[in-house]
FIBA-367820 format. One record per residue (C-alpha): x, z, y. Coordinates in steps of 0.2 Angstrom, whole numbers, padded with zeros to 4 digits, always signed. Layout:
<pts>
XZY...
</pts>
This chain:
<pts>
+0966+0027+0283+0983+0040+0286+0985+0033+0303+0967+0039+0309+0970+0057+0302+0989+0057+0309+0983+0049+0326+0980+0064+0338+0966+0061+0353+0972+0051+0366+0966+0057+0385+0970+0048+0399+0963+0055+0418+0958+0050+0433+0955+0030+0425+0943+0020+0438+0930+0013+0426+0919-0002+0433+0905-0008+0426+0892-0018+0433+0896-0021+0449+0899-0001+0450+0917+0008+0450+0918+0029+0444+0932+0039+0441+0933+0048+0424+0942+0051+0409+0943+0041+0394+0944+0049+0377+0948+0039+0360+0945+0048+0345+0946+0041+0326+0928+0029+0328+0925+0029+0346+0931+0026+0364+0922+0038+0376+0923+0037+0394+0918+0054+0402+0912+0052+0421+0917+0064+0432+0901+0066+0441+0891+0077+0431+0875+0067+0432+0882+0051+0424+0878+0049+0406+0896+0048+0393+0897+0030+0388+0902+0030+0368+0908+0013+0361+0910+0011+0343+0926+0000+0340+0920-0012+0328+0908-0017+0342+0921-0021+0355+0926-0039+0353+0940-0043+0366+0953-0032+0376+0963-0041+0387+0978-0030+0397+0981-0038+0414+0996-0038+0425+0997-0026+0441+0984-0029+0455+0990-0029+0472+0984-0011+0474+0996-0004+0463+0983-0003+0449+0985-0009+0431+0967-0016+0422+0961-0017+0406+0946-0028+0400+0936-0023+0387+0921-0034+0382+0908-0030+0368+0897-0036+0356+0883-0029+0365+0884-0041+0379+0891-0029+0390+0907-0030+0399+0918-0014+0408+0936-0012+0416+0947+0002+0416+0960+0004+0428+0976+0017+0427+0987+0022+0439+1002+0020+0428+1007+0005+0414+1010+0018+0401+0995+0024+0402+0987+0006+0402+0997+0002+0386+0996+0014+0375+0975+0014+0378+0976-0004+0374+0990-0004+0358+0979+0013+0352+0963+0003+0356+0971-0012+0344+0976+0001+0327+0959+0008+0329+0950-0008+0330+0957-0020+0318+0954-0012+0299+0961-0020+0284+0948-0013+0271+0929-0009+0273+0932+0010+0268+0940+0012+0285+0923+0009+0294+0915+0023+0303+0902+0024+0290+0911+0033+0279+0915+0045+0289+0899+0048+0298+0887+0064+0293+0870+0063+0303+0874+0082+0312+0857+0089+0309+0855+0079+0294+0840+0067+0294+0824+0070+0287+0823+0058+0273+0837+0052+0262+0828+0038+0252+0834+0022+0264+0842+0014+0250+0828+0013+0238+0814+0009+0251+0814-0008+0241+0808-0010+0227+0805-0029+0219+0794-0023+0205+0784-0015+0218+0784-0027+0231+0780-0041+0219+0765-0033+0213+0758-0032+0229+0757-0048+0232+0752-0052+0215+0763-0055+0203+0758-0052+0186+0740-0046+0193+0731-0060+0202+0743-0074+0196+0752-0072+0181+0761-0091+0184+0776-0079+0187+0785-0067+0178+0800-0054+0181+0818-0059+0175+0833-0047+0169+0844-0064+0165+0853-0057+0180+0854-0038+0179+0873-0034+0175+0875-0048+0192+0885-0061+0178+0872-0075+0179+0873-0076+0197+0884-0064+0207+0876-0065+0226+0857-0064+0220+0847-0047+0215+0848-0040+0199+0828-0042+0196+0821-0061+0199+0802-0069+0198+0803-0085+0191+0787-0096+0183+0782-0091+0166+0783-0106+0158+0803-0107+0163+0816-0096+0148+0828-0090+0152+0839-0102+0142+0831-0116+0154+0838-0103+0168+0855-0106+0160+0854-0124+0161+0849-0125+0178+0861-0116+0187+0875-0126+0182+0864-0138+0194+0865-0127+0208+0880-0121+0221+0884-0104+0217+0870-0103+0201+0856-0097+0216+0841-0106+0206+0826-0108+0214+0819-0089+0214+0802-0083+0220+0802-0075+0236+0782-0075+0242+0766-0078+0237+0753-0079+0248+0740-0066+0248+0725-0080+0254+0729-0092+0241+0743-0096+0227+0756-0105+0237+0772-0098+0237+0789-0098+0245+0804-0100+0234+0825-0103+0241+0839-0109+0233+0854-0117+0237+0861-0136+0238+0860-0146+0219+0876-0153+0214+0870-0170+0217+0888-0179+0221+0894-0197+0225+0888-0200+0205+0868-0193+0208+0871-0181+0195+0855-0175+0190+0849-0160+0179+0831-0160+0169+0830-0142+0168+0832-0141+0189+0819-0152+0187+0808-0143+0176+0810-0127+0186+0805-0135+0200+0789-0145+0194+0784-0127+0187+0786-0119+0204+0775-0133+0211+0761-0130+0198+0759-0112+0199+0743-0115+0210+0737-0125+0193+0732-0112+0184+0736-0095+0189+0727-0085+0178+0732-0093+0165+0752-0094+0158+0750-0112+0153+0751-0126+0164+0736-0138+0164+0733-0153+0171+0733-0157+0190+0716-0153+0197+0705-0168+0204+0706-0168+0224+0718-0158+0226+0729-0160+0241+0743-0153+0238+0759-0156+0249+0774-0148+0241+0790-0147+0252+0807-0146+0249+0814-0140+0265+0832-0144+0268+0837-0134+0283+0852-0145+0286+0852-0160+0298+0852-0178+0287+0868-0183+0291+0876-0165+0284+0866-0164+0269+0872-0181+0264+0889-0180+0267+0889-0165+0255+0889-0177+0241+0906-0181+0246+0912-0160+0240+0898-0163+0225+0886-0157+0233+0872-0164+0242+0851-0166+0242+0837-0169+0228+0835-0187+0224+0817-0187+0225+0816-0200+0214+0817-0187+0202+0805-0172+0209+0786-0175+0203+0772-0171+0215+0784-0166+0232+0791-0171+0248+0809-0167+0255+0809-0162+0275+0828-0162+0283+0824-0148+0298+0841-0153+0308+0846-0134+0311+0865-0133+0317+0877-0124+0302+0885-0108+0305+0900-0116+0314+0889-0123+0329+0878-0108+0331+0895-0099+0334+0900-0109+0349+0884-0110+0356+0882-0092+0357+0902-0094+0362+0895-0103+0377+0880-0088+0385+0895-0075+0383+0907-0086+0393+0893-0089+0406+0888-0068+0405+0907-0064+0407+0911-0076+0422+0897-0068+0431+0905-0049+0427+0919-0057+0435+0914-0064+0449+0904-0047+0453+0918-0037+0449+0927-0048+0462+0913-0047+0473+0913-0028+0473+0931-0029+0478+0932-0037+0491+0911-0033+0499+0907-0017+0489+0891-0015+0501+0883-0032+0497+0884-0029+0477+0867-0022+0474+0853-0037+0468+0864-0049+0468+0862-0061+0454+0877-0072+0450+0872-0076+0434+0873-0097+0430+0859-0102+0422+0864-0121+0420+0877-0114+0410+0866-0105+0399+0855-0119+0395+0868-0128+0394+0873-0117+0379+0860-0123+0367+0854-0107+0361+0837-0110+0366+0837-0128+0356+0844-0117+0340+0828-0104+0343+0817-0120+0347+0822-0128+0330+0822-0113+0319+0805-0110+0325+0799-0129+0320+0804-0125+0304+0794-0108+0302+0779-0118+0310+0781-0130+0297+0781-0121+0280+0769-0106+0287+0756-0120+0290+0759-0130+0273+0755-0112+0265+0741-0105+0272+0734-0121+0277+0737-0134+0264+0738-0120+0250+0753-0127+0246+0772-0124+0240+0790-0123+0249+0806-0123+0243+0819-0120+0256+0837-0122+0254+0851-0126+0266+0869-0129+0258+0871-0110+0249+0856-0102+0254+0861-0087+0263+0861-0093+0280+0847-0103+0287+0836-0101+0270+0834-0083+0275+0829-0085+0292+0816-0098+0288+0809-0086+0272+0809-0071+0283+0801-0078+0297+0787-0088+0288+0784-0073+0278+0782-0064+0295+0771-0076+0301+0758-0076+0285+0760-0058+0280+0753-0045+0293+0760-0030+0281+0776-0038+0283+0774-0035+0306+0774-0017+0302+0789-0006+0304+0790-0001+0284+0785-0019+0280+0799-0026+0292+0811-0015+0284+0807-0022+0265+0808-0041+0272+0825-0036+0277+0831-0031+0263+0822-0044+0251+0826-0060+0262+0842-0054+0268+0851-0038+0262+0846-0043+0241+0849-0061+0240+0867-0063+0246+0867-0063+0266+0887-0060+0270+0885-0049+0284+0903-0042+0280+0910-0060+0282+0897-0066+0298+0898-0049+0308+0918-0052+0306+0918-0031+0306+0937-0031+0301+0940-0040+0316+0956-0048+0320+0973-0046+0332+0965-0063+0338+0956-0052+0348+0968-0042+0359+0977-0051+0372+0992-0044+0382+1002-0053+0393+1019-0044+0387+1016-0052+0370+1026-0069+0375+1036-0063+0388+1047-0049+0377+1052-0063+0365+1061-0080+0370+1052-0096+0368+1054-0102+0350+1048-0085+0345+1035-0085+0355+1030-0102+0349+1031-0096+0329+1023-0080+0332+1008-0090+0342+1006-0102+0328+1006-0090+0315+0992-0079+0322+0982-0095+0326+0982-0099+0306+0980-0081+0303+0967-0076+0313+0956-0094+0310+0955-0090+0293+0949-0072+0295+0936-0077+0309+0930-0094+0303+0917-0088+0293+0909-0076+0307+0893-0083+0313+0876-0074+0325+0865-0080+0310+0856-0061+0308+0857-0062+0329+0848-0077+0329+0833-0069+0319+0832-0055+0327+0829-0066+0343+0818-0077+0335+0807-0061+0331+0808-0058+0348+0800-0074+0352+0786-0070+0340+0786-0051+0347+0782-0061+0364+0771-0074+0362+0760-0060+0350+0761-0045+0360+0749-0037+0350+0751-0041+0333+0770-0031+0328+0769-0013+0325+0785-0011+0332+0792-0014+0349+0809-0022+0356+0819-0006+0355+0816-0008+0336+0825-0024+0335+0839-0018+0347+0842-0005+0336+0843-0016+0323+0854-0028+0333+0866-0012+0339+0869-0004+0321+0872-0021+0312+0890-0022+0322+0892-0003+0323+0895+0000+0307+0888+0017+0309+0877+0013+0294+0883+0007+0277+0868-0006+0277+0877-0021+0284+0894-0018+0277+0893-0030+0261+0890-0048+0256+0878-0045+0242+0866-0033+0233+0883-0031+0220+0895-0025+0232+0883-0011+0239+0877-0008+0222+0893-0009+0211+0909+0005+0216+0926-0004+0212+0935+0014+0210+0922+0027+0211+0904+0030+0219+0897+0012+0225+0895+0011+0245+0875+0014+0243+0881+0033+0238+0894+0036+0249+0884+0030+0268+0869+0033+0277+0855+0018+0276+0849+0013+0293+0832+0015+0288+0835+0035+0285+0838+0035+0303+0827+0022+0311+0811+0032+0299+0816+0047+0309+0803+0056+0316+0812+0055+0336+0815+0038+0331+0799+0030+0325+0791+0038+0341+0802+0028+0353+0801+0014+0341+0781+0012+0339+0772-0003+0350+0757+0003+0361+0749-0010+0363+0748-0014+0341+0731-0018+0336+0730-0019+0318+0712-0024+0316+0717-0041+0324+0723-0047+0306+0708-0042+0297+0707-0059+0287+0687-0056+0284+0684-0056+0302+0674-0070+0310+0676-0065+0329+0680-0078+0342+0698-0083+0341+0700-0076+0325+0715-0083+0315+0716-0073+0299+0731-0063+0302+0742-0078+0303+0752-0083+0316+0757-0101+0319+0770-0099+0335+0774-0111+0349+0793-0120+0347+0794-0125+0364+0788-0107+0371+0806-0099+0371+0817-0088+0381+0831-0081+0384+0829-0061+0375+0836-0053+0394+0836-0034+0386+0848-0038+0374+0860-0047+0387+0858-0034+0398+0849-0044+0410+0832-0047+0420+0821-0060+0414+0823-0067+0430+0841-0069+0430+0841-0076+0413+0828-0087+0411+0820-0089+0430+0806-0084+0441+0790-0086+0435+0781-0099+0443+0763-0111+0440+0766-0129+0443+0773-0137+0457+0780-0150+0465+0797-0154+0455+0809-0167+0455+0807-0182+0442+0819-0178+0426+0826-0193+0418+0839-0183+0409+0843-0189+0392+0834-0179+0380+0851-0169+0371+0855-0163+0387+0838-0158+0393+0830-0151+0376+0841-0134+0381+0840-0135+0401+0822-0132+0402+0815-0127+0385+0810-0112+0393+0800-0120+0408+0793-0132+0397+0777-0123+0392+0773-0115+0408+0765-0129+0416+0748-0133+0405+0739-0149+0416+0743-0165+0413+0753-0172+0427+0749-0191+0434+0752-0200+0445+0745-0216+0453+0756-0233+0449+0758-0250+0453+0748-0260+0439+0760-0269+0428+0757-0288+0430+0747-0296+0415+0738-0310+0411+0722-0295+0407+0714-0285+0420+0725-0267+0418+0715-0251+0422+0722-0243+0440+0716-0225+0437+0729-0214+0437+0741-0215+0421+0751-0199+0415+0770-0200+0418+0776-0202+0400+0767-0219+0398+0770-0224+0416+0789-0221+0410+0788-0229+0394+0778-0243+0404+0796-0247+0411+0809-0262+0408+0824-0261+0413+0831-0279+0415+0848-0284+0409+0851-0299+0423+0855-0297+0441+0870-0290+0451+0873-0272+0449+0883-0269+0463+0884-0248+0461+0881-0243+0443+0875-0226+0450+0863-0232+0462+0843-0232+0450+0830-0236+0464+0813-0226+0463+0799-0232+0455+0786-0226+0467+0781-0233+0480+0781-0223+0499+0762-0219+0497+0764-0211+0480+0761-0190+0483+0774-0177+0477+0769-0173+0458+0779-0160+0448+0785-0163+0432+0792-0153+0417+0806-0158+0410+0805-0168+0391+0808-0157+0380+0814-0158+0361+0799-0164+0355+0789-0173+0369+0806-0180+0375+0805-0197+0362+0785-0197+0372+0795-0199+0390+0809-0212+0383+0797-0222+0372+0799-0227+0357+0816-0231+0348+0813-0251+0350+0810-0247+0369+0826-0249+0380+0832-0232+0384+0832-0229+0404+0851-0227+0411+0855-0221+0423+0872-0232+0425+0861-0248+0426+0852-0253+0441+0837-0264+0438+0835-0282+0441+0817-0289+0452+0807-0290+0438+0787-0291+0435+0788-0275+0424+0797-0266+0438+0790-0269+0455+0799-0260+0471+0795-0254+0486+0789-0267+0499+0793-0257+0515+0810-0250+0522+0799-0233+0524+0809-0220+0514+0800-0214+0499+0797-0197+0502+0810-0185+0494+0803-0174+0478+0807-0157+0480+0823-0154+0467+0822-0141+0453+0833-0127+0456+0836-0123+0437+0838-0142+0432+0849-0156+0438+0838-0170+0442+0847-0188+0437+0832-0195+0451+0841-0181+0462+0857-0188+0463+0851-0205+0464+0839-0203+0480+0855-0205+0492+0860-0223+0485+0842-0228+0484+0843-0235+0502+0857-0247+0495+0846-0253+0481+0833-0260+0491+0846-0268+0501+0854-0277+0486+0833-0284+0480+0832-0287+0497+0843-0301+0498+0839-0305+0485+0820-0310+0492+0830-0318+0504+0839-0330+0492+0823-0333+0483+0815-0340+0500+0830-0351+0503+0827-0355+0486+0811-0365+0489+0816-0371+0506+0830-0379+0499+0821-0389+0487+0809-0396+0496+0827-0402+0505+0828-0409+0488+0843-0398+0482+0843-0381+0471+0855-0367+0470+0865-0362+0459+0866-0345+0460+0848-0342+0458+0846-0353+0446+0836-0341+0436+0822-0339+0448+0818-0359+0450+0805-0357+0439+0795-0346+0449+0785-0356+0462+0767-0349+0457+0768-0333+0470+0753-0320+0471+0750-0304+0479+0744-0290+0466+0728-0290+0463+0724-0307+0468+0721-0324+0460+0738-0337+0464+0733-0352+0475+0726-0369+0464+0737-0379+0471+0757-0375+0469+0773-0383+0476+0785-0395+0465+0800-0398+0473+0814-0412+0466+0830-0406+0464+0841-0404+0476+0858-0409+0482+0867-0396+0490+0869-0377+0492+0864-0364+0500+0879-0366+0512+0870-0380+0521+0853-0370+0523+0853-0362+0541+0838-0346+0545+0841-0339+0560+0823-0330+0554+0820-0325+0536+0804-0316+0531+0807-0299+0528+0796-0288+0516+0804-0270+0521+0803-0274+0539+0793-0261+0550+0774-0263+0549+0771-0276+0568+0754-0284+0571+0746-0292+0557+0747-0308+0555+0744-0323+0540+0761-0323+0530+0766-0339+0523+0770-0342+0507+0786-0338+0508+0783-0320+0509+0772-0317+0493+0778-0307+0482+0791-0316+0470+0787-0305+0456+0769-0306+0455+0770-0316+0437+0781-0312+0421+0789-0331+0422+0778-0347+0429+0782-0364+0419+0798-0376+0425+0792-0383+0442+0787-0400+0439+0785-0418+0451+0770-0417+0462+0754-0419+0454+0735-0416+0458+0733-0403+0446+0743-0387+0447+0754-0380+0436+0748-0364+0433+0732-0356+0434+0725-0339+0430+0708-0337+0425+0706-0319+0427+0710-0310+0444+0725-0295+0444+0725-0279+0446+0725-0270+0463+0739-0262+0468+0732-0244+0471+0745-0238+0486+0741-0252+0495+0728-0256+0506+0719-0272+0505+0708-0280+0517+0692-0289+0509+0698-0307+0504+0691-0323+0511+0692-0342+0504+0710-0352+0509+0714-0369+0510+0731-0370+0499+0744-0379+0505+0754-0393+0503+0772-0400+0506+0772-0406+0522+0765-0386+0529+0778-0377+0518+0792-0392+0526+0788-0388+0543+0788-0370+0541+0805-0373+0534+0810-0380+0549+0803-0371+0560+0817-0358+0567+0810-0351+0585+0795-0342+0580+0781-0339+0566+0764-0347+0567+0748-0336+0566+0741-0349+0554+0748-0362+0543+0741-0381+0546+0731-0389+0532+0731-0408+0530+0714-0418+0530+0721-0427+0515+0724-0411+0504+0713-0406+0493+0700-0390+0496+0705-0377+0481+0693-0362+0480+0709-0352+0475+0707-0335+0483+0722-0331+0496+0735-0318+0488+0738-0306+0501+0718-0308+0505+0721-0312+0525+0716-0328+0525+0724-0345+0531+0715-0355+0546
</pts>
């Protein structure tokens, strides 16, 4: 610490400071823990920024007016420049800036050094929890005596990270205790860490068992457990009796890991319980990203916050008057990020074990790999949900430091609060040394600087955010507001406090060579439980009588909160934005564009939006054909997508090009995008063929088109999504020429046999001579025709019937212009004979955006009427000739005209 005491305050003038879109002049001070820029009107606040929460300075290169910047971006989401009018001046800001920020030892943090100037009220912060205490209030030892207090662990030896006082069941000793640790990574049993106030469920945490590739297994784990899932037995009693008849139970072990990580543990000895093994319980994989993805993801919203500071600073440069409300932020990006999928998944899991307690009187056990991480978001936010005491400011503090603080979070390790030389960027760093030097001292820092910031991670962030979602959806129900959890957010990296300095209860606890930390810093909660604090801190709108559990009132729910995972957002006050910006205008259903985006892309682009439109959305289809009559009401779009069959045969002549599946009288519907849950709903099921966007569908009787050249009209495209439909739309004119021609080639099909010869290239569609409209009975009679002899080279149309032509006066069609894909697949055509082919008993469904007229009796037709139309090349006949010699079918006509 000499080098703080020896450095002498540096004070640099007349530095242009830019922030926000806005450039001052002032004078930046840097003393021992802080960076303070002074403004030089008097009516602009001093801006004081701790070191540890800055967390990159980047010194640029000369500008072109003569000025030389230096970046600094924080851990606050915020992001300033300061520009000097000399290079001296800009370096030794930013080397002074470097010394100051990057600490090799904890006890160089500004919380040793910081004495509250008056001195707070109260001085107790450090013993505001007590597990004895806190125990007993939720019944420990009074209302069920199925668990009792430990000491196994009070000299920290038996398991270094956990609290010196554990609650473990009665009927486990402390010998079993012994055994069983060897069973689990880092000795962090299964510990006690709530019992329900409305029953006897409980939540316990541990971490991973030491399973490995051999599926080790360890009785007294096993024991442990089984006891902690029959503390509901007999509470009142220290004995464990019999399972009760009827219950219905569901005991959960929850491994916050997804499958294929928790698995592939066994590989480092780890691994999952072998439920083989684990009486009366069920094992849950709750697909939360580890530490390592959270950190990119959150990597990803400070990339997109900082290219929009960039592009306004850039923007204020060159337009200085058009800066004011203008929003560059890039919301694709954000969602684009993840973040919201993390909050959306975290919350699934704290959905699932508060219902399983207060619902199915039940009992959870949560562990992730060690159980600092992802167990202690899950624990603390269950516990906030089924506890009001613990939506309270006091009672908030306590869960802090029981779920996080006592059981082994490494804030030390995840806040990364020594920082790194990682951090600081200067472009003289290559250019002073030549290239092999450059290369070395590159590499070295890269190894150096991984290892120190591998283990940081926004795990402590993504709670706070997540009670944010709960402080949103439940306005009433927190006693405190959002300024509460700011506070919380700000202190944890300013290291103002001695709080979050430490891994464990231990450290904090325990002095290496002297007092222990706990004596030698200010607790957070000395400050936050001041009197001009708590009156900023309290929420107006708090209404404690709503989690009166004795109250029968309409809408009444106990006190416990079951959230909404979809029903997520972007927290905009901590990112110093507008909702707005971040997360969109507020808006009630309208017409949007039709996403078909694949469900890991779209889970994060519009979680936000999903919840905001509550009606079911349908929309009026073409009935699919079937052999049984289909229902033509108006189906929802989930099962009218899963309804769909993409073909495998047929050209594809543009894998881009998707055609729409709605036909040109089909209204504008807006549509929410598939979410993370509902998105499997949209796609189908797994054996259903996914819909791609690369493969264009071939004519097929699941997956009618369009039967006019009208364009379908255009769906209004989402600003905040990209539509895969969207970019699609522009080829969709090229589709219906591809199943055009193919129409076409089907009619030359037929024409060419009854010449007595078949082509080869449409050799798939031979079968198909049964045609019929939708919604009408097919014709008794059919066509057989003999094979035939040539190709379609010899055919000559100058006319060929055309389905997508403009509507022109109504006239009968021939046959040739029904609808090829009115059937699923008609038998093999077969020689002439009286009876026909194919019939179908029952009539098919209407088509409900078409209009039919009312049908009439037909002759059908035989092969002399369908040769001479064949032949026929000058002009269409407004009726087709019927034989006396063929026979009089009762068949209905398809396209309900009428033949005469």
């Amino acid at each position: 610490m000499g080098f703080i005491f020896q450095l002498k305050d540096l004070q640099v003038e007349r530095v242009a400071c830019t922030k926000s879109g806005t450039t001052r002049l002032g004078t930046i001070h840097l003393t021992a823990h802080h960076l303070i820029f002074r403004y030089d009107e008097e009516a602009e606040k001093e801006m004081w920024v701790p070191y540890p929460i800055i967390s990159l300075v980047s010194c640029l290169p000369q500008t072109l007016q003569g000025q030389y910047p230096v970046n600094f971006h924080t851990r606050t989401f915020e992001t300033f420049s300061l520009s000097f009018s000399k290079d001296k001046d800009a370096t030794d800001v930013f080397e002074s800036v470097k010394e100051l920020t990057v600490t090799i030892s904890v006890s160089q943090l500004y919380a040793f050094f910081y004495r509250p100037n008056p001195p707070l009220p109260t001085s107790t912060g450090w013993f505001i929890y007590s597990p004895r205490d806190e125990f007993v209030r939720m019944g420990v030892g009074s209302r069920s005596k199925a668990w009792r207090f430990t000491d196994i662990n009070k000299d920290y030896s038996f398991c270094p990270t956990y609290p010196a006082r554990l609650v473990v069941p009665t009927r486990i000793s402390d010998t079993t205790l012994q055994y069983a640790s060897k069973y689990r990574s880092k000795c962090r049993i299964p510990i006690l860490s709530y019992l329900h106030w409305a029953n006897y469920g409980s939540i316990t945490r541990s971490s991973q068992p030491m399973v490995g590739i051999t599926q080790n297994r360890s009785i007294q784990d096993e024991k442990l457990i089984e006891a902690v899932f029959q503390t509901h037995v007999s509470p009142d009693s220290r004995a464990s009796n019999a399972p009760i008849y009827g219950a219905t139970t569901t005991n959960l072990i929850i491994d916050a890991r997804p499958t294929v990580n928790a698995v592939a543990n066994s590989a480092k000895g780890a691994g999952t319980e072998n439920m083989d093994h684990y009486k009366d319980s069920k094992k849950v994989y709750l697909g939360i990203d580890h530490i390592h993805a959270m950190r990119e993801s959150l990597g990803k919203v400070v990339e997109a916050l900082r290219e929009a500071d960039t592009l306004l600073a850039s923007i204020n440069t060159d337009l200085p008057d058009r800066v004011s409300g203008l929003a560059v932020l890039d919301r694709q990006a954000l969602r684009r990020s993840g973040w919201l999928r993390h909050l959306s998944a975290i919350l699934e899991g704290t959905l699932l074990c508060t219902r399983n307690v207060h619902i199915n009187s039940s009992h959870v056990l949560i562990h992730c790999s060690d159980g600092w991480d992802r167990t202690s978001q899950l624990s603390a936010l269950t516990q906030l949900c089924l506890d009001p005491y613990f939506r309270t400011i006091r009672g908030f503090e306590i869960l802090i430091e029981k779920d996080w603080l006592a059981v082994g979070h490494k804030f030390l390790d995840r806040c990364g609060h020594l920082s790194s030389d990682k951090f600081f960027q200067s472009p003289g760093d290559s250019a002073n040394a030549g290239g092999a030097e450059a290369f070395l001292a590159s590499v070295q820092n890269r190894f150096a600087s991984q290892h120190h910031i591998k283990e940081t991670s926004p795990v402590f962030h993504q709670f706070l955010e997540s009670v944010r979602q709960l402080q949103r959806q439940f306005p009433e129900r927190f006693e405190f507001n959002e300024r509460f959890l700011h506070q919380l957010y700000y202190h944890m990296y300013s290291c103002q406090f001695g709080t979050f300095l430490y891994n464990c209860e231990r450290e904090r606890r325990v002095g290496e060579n002297g007092p222990p930390p706990c004596d030698r810093t200010v607790s957070i909660w000395d400050f936050l439980n001041s009197p001009p604090e708590m009156a900023l801190n309290i929420n107006p709108t708090y209404d404690s009588s709503l989690d009166d559990p004795t109250s029968r009132a309409a809408g009444a729910d106990m006190g416990v909160l079951f959230p909404n995972p979809k029903d997520v957002r972007f927290w905009h006050e901590l990112y110093g934005r507008t909702d707005e910006e971040m997360n969109g205008r507020p808006y009630v259903a309208q017409s949007r564009s039709i996403e078909a985006a694949g469900p890991s892309e779209s889970v994060d682009e519009d979680l936000a939006d999903s919840e905001r439109i509550e009606t079911p959305v349908v929309i009026p289809t073409p009935p699919l054909t079937n052999s049984k009559p289909v229902n033509s009401k108006p189906v929802p779009l989930s099962q009218s997508i899963r309804s769909l069959s993409i073909g495998s045969r047929g050209a594809t002549p543009s894998p881009g090009v998707l055609p729409k599946e709605l036909s040109p009288s089909t209204p504008e519907v807006g549509l929410p995008t598939p979410t993370r849950a509902d998105s499997n709903l949209l796609f189908g099921s797994p054996s259903d063929t996914p819909l791609r966007a690369s493969r264009m569908p071939s004519p097929s009787p699941q997956n009618p088109l369009n039967r006019s050249r009208t364009k379908p009209p255009e769906f209004l495209p989402s600003s905040s999504v990209k539509s895969i439909w969207g970019k699609l739309s522009s080829n969709a004119s090229a589709a219906l020429s591809v199943v055009q021609d193919t129409y076409v080639n089907v009619a030359k099909d037929f024409i060419s046999g009854n010449e007595g010869e078949a082509p080869a290239r449409t050799a798939e569609l031979r079968s198909r001579d049964t045609l019929s409209a939708w919604g009408e009975e097919p014709p008794t009679s059919s066509v057989s025709t003999s094979p035939s002899r040539g190709g379609l080279a010899s055919l000559s149309l100058p006319t060929a019937a055309n389905p997508w032509a403009n509507p022109r006066a109504r006239t009968p069609p021939s046959v040739l212009e029904h609808n090829p894909w009115g059937v699923v697949r008609s038998p093999p055509r077969l020689p002439l004979d009286p009876e026909p082919p194919y019939q179908s008993s029952r009539p098919l469904p209407l088509d409900p955006t078409v209009a039919h007229p009312i049908p009439r009796v037909a002759s059908s037709l035989s092969i002399s009427s369908l040769q001479s139309k064949a032949t026929t090349t000058t002009s269409r006949k407004s009726s087709a000739a019927v034989p006396p010699s063929a026979p009089v079918s009762s068949a209905i006509d398809p396209l309900g005209v009428g033949l005469s």
